[in-house]
N, C-alpha and C positions, 0 to 999 in steps of 0.2 A: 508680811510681805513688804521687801523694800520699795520706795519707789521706781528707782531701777526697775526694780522685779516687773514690776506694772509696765512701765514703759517697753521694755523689754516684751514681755506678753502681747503688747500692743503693734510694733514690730512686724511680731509674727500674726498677729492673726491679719494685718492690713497686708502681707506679703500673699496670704491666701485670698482675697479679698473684700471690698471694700466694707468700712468700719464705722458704725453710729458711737460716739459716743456722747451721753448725755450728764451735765451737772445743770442740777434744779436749785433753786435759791441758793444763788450765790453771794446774796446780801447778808447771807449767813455763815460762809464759808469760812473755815480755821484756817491757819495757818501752813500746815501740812496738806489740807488739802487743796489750798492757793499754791501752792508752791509746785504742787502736781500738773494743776491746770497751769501754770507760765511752763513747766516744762513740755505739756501734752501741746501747745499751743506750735511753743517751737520747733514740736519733731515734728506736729502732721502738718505742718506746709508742705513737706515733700511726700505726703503718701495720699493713699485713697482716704483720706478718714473725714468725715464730719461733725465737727464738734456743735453741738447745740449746747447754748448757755443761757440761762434763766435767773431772772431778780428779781424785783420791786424795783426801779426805777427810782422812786421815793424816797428808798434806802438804802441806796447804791453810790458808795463815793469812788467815783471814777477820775482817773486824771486824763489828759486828752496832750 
């Protein structure tokens, strides 16, 4: 499944609604699926969705 695909699916199920989505250690996260969350970031500002996001703090390089 492409990204898209995902985004897409996401869409739809916030248009029926509202939407938990959850990524846990992100202090872990690859590439692909960084790249999923900046896109899921940017679409559900305008929907019902709630993103919940999870790290270590310790090992999280964040830029501000």
């Amino acid at each position: 499944m492409t990204l898209a695909a995902l985004l897409d699916q996401l869409d739809g199920l916030a248009a029926q609604s509202p939407v938990l989505v959850v990524f846990e250690d992100v202090h872990w996260i690859d590439p692909t699926s960084l790249d999923l969350l900046d896109r899921l970031v940017a679409r559900a500002a305008n929907m019902p969705v709630l993103l919940a996001v999870t790290s270590a703090s310790r090992m999280l390089r964040c830029c501000s």
